[in-house]
C-alpha positions as CSV (number, residue, x, y, z in Angstrom):
1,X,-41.8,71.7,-34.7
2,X,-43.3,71.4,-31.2
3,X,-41.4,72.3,-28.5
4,X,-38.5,69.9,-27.6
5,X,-39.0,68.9,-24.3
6,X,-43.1,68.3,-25.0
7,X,-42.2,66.3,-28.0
8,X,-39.6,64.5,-25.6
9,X,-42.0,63.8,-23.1
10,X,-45.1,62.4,-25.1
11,X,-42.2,60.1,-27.1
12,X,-41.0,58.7,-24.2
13,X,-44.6,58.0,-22.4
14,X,-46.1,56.5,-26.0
15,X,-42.8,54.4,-25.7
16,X,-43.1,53.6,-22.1
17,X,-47.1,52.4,-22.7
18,X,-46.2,50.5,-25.8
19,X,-43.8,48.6,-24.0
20,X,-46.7,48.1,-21.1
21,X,-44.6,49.9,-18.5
22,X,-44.7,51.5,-15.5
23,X,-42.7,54.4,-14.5
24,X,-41.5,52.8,-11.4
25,X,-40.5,49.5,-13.8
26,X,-38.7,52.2,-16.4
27,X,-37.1,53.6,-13.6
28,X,-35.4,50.3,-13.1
29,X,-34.2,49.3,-16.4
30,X,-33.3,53.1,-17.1
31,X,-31.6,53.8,-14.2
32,X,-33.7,57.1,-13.9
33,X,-35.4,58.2,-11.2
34,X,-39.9,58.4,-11.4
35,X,-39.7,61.8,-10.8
36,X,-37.3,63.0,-13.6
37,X,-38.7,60.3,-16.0
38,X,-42.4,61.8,-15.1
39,X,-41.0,65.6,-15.2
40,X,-40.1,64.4,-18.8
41,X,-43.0,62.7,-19.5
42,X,-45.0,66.3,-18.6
43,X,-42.4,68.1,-20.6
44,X,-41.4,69.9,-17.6
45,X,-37.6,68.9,-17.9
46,X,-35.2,69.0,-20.6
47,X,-33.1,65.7,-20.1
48,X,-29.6,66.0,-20.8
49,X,-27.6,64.0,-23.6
50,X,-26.4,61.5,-21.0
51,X,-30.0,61.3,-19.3
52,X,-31.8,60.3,-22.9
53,X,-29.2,57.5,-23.7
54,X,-29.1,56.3,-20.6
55,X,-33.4,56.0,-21.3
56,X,-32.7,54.7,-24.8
57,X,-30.3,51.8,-23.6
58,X,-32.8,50.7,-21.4
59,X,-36.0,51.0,-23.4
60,X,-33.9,49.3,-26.0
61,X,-34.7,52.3,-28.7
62,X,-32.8,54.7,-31.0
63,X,-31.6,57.8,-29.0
64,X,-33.6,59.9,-31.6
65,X,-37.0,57.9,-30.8
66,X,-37.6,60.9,-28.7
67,X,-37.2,63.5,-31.2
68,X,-39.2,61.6,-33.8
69,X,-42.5,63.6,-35.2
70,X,-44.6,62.2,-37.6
71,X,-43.5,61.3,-41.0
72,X,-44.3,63.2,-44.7
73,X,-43.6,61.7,-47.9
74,X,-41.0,63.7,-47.6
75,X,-39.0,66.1,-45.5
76,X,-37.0,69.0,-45.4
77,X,-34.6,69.9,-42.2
78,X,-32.4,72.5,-41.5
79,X,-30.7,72.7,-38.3
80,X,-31.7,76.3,-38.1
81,X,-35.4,75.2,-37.2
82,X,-34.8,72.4,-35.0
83,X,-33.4,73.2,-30.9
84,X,-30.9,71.4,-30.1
85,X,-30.1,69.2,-27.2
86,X,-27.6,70.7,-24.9
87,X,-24.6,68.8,-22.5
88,X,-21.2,69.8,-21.3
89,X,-22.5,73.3,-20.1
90,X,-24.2,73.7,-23.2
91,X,-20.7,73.7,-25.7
92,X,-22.2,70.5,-27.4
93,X,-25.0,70.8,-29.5
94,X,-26.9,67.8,-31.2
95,X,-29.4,68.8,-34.0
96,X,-31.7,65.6,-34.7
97,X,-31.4,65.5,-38.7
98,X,-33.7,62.7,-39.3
99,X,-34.9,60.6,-36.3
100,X,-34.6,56.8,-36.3
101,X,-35.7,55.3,-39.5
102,X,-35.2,51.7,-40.9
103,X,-32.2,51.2,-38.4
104,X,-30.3,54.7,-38.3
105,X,-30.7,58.3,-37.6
106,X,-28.9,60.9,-38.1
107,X,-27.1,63.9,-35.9
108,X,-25.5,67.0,-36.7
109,X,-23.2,67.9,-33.7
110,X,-21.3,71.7,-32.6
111,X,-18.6,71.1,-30.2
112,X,-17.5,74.7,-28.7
113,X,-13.8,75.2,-28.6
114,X,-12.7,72.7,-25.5
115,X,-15.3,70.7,-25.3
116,X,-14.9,67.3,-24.1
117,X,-17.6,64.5,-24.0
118,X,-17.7,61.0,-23.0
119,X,-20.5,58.8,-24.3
120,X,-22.0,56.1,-23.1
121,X,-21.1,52.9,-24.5
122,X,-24.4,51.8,-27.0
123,X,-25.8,48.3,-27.3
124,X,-24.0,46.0,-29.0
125,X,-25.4,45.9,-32.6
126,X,-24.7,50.2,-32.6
127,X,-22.1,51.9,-35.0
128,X,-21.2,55.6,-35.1
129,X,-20.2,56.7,-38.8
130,X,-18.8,60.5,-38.3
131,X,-18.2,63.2,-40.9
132,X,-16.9,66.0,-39.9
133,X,-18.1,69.2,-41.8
134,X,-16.3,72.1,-40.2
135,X,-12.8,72.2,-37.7
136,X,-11.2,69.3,-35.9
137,X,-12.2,66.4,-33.8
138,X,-10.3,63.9,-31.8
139,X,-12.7,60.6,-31.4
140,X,-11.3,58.5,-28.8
141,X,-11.7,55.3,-29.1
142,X,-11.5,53.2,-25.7
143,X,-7.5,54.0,-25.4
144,X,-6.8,54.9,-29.2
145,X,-7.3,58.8,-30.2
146,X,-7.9,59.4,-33.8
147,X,-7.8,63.0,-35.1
148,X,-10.2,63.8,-37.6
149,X,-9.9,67.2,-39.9
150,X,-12.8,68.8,-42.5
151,X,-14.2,66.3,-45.2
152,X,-12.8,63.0,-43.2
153,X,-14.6,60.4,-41.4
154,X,-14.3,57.4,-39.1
155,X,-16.8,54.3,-38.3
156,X,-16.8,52.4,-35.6
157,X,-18.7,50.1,-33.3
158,X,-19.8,52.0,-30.2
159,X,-20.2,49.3,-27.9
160,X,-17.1,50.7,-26.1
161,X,-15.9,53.7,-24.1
162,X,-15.6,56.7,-26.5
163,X,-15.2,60.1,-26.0
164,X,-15.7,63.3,-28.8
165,X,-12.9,66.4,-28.4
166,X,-12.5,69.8,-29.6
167,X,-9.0,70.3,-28.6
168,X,-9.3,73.5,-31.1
169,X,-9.9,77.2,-30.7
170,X,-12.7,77.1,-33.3
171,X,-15.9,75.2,-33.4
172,X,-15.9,71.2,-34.8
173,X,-18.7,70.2,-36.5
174,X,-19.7,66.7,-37.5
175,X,-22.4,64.4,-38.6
176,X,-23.4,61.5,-36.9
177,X,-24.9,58.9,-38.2
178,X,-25.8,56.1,-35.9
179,X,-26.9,52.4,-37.9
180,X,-28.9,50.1,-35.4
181,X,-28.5,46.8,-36.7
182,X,-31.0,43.9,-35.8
183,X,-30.0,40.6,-34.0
């Protein structure tokens, strides 16, 4: 696997060019400066969790459109080869499983011990289906919380506020499988 922020970059400028855009015009639907989207673009900057959906939202493409190498007839993953993307001071991990693909992608998540992180709300058409593998999550849904333990999971339309929690004092692990559905 290349290198994550040079994969990154040349994703998000073939993106950019197919959509016949300038930086300074994805700047303004992103809500990203030129220079950080050109440092990515360069592969000189490794955009946070935040930064990437805020691009995606924009550019109107899956989050893992970025992370997306070309496809096999088939492929093999294991989260041990792949580097992950990094927020909340690096005590959430996102492993990119399989990249967008006929409308989903999915994520295998770490959350360190205390780890709180709000996400973005996603388009409308977006749902979240989590599983979690190892520990405990709380999802928070707009005001609701629901507390998820090993082998149980929760889907939901992510077109509102949400937050992910490890309230716990050992690591939370958890697919996430994001389904982009067409209008």
């Amino acid at each position: 696997m290349k290198e994550l922020n040079i994969l990154i970059g040349q994703n998000l400028k073939s993106i950019r060019k197919k959509q016949n855009l300038s930086l300074d015009e994805t700047s303004t639907v992103t809500g990203v400066s030129k220079p950080m989207l050109g440092q990515i673009e360069r592969g000189k900057s490794n955009p946070t969790v935040t930064t990437l959906w805020k691009i995606a939202t924009g550019l109107k493409v899956p989050f893992s459109e970025f992370m997306k190498e070309p496809q096999l007839d088939y492929q093999f993953v294991s989260s041990m080869d792949l580097e992950p993307i990094m927020e909340c001071d690096e005590n959430m991990k996102i492993y990119t499983m399989f990249p967008y693909n006929n409308n989903f992608e999915i994520l295998y998540v770490d959350l360190e011990p205390g780890c709180v992180h709000t996400s973005p709300k996603h388009p409308n058409e977006v749902e979240e289906y989590i599983f979690v593998v190892e520990g405990i999550l709380n999802v928070k849904i707009e005001k609701e919380c629901i507390v998820l333990k090993k082998g149980e999971a929760l889907r939901f339309r992510a077109n509102v506020d949400h937050k992910y929690l490890n309230l716990e004092d050992i690591k939370c692990r958890f697919q996430n499988i994001n389904v982009y559905h067409k209008n």
